[in-house]
C-alpha positions as CSV (number, residue, x, y, z in Angstrom):
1,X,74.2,112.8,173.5
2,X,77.9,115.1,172.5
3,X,80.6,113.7,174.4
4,X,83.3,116.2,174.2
5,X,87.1,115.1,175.0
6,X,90.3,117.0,176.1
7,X,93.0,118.3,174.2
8,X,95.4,115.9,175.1
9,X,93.2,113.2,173.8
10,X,94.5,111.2,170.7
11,X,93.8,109.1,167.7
12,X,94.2,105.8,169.8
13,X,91.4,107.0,172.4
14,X,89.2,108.0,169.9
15,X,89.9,104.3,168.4
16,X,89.2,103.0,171.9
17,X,86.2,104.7,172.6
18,X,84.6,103.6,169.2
19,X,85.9,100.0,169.9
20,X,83.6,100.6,173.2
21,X,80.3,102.1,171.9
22,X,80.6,99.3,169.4
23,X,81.1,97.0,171.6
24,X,78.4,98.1,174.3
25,X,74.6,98.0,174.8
26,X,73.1,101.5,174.2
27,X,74.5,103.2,171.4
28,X,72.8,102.5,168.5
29,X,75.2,104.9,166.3
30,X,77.7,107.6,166.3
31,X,79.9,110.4,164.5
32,X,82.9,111.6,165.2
33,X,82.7,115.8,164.8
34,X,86.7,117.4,165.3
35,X,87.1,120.6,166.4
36,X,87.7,122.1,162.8
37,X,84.5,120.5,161.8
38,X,82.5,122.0,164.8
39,X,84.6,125.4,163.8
40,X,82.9,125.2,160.3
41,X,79.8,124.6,161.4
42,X,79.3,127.3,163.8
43,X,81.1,129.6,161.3
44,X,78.1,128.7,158.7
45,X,75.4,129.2,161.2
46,X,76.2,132.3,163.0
47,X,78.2,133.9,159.6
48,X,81.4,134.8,161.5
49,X,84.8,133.1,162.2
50,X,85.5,133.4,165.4
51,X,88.9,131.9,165.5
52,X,89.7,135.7,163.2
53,X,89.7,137.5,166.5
54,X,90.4,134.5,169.0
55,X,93.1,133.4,167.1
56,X,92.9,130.1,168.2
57,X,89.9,127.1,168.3
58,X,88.4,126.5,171.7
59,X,86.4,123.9,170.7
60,X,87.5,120.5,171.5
61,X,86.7,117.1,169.4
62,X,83.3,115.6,170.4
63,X,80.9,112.7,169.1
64,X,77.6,112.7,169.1
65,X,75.4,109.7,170.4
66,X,72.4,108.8,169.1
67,X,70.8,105.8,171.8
68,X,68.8,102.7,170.9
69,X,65.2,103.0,171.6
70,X,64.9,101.4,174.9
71,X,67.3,103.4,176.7
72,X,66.2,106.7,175.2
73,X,65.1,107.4,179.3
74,X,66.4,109.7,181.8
75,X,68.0,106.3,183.5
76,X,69.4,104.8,180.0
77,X,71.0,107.9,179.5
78,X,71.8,108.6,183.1
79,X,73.6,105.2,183.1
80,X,75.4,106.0,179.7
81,X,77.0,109.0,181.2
82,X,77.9,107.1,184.2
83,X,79.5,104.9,182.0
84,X,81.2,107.7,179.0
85,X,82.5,109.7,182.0
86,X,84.8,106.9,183.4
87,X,87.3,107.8,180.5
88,X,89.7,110.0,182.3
89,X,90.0,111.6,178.1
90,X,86.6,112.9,178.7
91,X,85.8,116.3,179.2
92,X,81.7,116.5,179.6
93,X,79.1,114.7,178.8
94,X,75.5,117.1,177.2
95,X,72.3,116.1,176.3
96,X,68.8,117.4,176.7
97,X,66.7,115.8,180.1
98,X,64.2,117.7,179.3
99,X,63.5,117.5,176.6
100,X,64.1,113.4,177.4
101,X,61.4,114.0,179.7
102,X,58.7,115.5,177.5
103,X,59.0,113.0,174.8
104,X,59.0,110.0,177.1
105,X,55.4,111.3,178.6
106,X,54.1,112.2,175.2
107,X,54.7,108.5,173.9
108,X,53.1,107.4,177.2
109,X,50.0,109.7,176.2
110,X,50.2,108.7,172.3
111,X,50.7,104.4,173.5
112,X,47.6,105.4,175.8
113,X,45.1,106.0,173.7
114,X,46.4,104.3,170.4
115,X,45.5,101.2,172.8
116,X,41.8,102.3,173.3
117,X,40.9,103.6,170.0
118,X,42.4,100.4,168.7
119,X,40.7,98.2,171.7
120,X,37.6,100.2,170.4
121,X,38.1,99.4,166.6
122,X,38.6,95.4,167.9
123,X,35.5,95.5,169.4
124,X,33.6,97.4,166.6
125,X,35.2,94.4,164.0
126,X,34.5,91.3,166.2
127,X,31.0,92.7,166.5
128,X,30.7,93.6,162.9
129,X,32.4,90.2,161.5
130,X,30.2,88.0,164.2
131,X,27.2,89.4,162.9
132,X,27.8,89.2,159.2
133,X,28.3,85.3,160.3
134,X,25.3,84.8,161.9
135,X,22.9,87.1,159.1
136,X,25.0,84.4,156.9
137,X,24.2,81.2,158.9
138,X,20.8,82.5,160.0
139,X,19.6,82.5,156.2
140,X,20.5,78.4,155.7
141,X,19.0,77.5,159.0
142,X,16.6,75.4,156.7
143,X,19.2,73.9,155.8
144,X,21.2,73.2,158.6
145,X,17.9,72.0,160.2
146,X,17.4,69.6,157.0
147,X,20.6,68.0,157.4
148,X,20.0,67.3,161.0
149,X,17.1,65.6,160.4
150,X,19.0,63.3,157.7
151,X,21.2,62.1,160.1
152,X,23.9,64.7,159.9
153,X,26.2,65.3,162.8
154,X,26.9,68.5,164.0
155,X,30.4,68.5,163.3
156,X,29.7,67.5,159.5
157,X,27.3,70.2,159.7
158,X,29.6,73.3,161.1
159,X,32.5,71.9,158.5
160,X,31.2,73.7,155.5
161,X,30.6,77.1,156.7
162,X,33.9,77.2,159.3
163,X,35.5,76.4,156.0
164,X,33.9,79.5,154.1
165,X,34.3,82.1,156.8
166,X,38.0,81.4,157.3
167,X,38.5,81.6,153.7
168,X,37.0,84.9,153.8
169,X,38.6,85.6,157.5
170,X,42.1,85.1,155.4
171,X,41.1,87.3,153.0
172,X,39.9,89.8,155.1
173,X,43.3,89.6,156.5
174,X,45.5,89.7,153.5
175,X,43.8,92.8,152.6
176,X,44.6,93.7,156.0
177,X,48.0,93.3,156.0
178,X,48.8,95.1,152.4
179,X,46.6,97.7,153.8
180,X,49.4,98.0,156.9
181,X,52.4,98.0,154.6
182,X,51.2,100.6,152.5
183,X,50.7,102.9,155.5
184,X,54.1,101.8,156.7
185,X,56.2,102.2,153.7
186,X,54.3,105.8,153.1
187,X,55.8,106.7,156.7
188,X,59.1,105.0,156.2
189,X,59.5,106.9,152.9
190,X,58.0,110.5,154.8
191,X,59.9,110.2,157.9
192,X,63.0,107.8,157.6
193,X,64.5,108.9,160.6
194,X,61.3,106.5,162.3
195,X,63.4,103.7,161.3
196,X,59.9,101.7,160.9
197,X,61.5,98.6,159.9
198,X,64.1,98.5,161.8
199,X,62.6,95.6,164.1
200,X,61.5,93.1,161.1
201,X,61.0,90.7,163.9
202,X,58.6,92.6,165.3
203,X,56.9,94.0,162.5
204,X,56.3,90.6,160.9
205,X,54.6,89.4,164.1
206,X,52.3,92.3,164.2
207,X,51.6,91.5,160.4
208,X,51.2,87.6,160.9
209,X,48.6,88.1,164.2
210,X,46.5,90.6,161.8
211,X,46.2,87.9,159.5
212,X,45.8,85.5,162.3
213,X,43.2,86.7,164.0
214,X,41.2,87.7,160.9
215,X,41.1,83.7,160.7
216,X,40.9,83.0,164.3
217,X,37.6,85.7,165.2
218,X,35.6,84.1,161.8
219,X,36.2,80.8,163.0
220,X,34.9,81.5,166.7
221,X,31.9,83.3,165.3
222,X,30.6,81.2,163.1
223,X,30.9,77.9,165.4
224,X,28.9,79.7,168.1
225,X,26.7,81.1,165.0
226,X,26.0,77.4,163.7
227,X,26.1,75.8,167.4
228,X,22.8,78.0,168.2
229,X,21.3,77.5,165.2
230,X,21.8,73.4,165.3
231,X,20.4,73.7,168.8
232,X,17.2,75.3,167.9
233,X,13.9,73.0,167.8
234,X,12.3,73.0,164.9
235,X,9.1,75.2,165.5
236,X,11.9,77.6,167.0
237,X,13.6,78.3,163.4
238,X,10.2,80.4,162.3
């Protein structure tokens, strides 16, 4: 968003109107452009100084916006407006609803179906890890079956291997979650303007339920796994 001000606007409303970005919600930063500045810069894009044959610079001074995340919307920036254009110093208020618009129905689409091809990839891993635990449990039925008939409870039973597959369910996840900042850092370091790790709250709760549920799916599959298998009658085990 470029807020551009009138001519008769000063230093001290410029201080004001920083003191009130600052102090608001939805800006997350801005830059103060004066109208030499903006002079220069159209000057070195178009090749020509216009002012030569004006004799004189139309432009005015101007900031430009740049909005935190959640109010990147037609309504967050709707509401900022609202808000900018209650400064009598203000002259108008531009930004691109269109273009608003697009992007906020393309990350719709892109949200969309990162959820099913990673509610797809869930599936595939649960199924994967669950049967890797019962191949696992499946090949010591003898002796799970052995200790039962020693007097072995089940709990004393299902310790041992719960213990193993979380070990490896950490592990798993640990890989996991280097894996994750690898990829992250790569895409911080490609495209800072992402600002990936901005949110470190967030992004060490995604990290910690990776490594959580690598622990937490292991430990359901192999007490189901080892809960069938204690169940089983003896003849039943052939």
């Amino acid at each position: 968003m470029t807020v551009f001000f009138k001519n008769e606007a000063n230093d001290s409303v410029f201080k004001a109107f920083e003191e009130t970005m600052r102090a608001g919600k939805y800006a997350k930063d801005f830059k103060f452009v004066s109208k030499e500045k903006a002079a220069k810069n159209h000057k070195e894009i178009v090749g020509e100084d216009f002012m030569q044959f004006l004799g004189m610079n139309p432009l005015q001074n101007s900031y430009d916006i740049h909005l935190k995340a959640e109010y990147v919307t037609n309504p967050g920036f709707t509401s900022m407006e609202r808000t900018i254009r209650k400064n009598t110093f203000v002259a108008d208020v531009v930004y691109d609803k269109q273009l608003i618009t697009l992007v906020n129905d393309n990350i719709k689409k892109i949200c969309f179906w990162v959820l099913i091809i990673t509610g797809v990839f869930m599936v595939i891993s649960v199924l994967l890890i669950n049967s890797s635990m019962r191949l696992s449990i499946y090949a010591n039925r003898f002796i799970i079956k052995t200790m039962q008939m020693v007097g072995a409870t089940k709990s004393f039973i299902r310790k041992p291997f719960i213990r193993r597959s979380m070990l490896l369910g950490l592990i798993g996840g640990v890989l996991a979650v280097i894996a994750l900042l690898v990829v992250l850092l790569n895409l911080s370091t490609a495209y800072p303007g992402l600002d990936i790790f901005n949110q470190m709250e967030l992004t060490i709760i995604v990290l910690v339920a990776v490594l959580g549920m690598g622990i937490v799916i292991t430990w359901i599959s192999t007490y189901f796994a080892t809960q069938r298998f204690l169940n089983l009658r003896t003849d039943d085990l052939y």
